[in-house]
C-alpha positions in Angstrom: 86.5 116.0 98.2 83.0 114.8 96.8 83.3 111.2 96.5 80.6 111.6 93.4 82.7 113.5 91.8 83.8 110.8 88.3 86.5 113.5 87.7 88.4 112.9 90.9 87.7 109.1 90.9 89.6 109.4 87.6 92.2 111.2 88.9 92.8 108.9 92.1 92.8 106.2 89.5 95.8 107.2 87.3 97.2 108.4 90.3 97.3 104.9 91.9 98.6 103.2 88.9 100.7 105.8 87.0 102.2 108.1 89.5 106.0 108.0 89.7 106.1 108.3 93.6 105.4 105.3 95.7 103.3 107.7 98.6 101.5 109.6 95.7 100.3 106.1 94.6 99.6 104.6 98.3 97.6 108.0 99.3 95.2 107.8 96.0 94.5 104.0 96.8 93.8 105.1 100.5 91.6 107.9 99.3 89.9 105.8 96.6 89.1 102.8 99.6 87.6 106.0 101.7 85.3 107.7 99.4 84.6 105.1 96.5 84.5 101.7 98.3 80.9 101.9 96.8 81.6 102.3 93.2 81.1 99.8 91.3 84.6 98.1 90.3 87.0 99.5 92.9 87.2 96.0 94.8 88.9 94.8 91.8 91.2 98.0 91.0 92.2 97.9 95.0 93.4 93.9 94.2 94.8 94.9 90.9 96.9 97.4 92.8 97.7 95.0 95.6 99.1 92.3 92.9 100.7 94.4 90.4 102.1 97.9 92.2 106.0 98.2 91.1 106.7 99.3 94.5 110.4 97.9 95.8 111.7 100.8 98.2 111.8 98.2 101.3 113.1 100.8 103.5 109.9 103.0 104.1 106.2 102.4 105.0 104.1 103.9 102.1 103.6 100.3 99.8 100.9 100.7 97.9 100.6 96.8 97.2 100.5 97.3 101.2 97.9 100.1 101.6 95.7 98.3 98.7 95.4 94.6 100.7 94.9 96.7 104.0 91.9 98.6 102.5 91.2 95.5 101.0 90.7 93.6 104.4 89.2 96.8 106.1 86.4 97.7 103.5 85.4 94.1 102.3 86.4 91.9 105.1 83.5 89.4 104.0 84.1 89.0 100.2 85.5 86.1 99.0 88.5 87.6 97.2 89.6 88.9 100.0 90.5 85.9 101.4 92.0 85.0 98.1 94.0 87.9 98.0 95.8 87.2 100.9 96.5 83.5 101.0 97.7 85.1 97.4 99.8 87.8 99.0 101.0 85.2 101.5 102.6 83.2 99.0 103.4 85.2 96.0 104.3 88.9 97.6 107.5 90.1 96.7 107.6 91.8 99.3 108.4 90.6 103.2 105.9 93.1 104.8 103.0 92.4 102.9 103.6 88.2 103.1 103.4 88.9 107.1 100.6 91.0 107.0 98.8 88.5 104.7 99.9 85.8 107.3 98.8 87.8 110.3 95.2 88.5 108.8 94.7 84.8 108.3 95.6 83.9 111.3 93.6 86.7 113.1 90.8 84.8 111.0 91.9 81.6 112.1 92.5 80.6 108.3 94.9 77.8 107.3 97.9 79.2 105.9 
């Protein structure tokens, strides 16, 4: 896959919002945080997917809210929004996995939570 290629960064893109599965969803952002991490804007698509995914199926490990905030903190560990994002997450995620892996970043960082 050429990471150039504005076709497929399209494609990844309504596949990460629009895509009736939950892994079809998780694998674009993975894919998107691999080859685009570059492109301009895709910081703020990854936390727009890490805020607003629908996911709710608690009983498998492919959440894209999940997948966005950890190619979040392993692509732009230094922005400031990504410390945003997860006291955010810490607080305001629906869901209990991503509050404890927002928790356990911070504290990794040695961040007040």
């Amino acid at each position: 896959m050429k990471s150039q290629d504005p076709d497929t960064l399209m494609f990844l893109k309504t596949s990460a919002q629009t895509d009736n599965s939950w892994s079809v969803r998780a694998i674009a952002v993975q894919q998107l945080a691999r080859g685009w991490k570059h492109e301009s804007g895709i910081f703020e698509f990854l936390w727009e997917r890490a805020i607003s995914d629908p996911f709710k199926d608690h009983q498998y490990g492919l959440n894209p809210r999940l997948t966005a905030l950890e190619a979040i903190v392993d692509q732009y560990p230094q922005h400031l929004g990504t410390l945003l994002l997860l006291r955010d997450r810490t607080d305001n995620d629906p869901d209990k996995q991503v509050r404890e892996f927002a928790q356990k970043k911070l504290k990794q960082w040695d961040v007040q939570i």
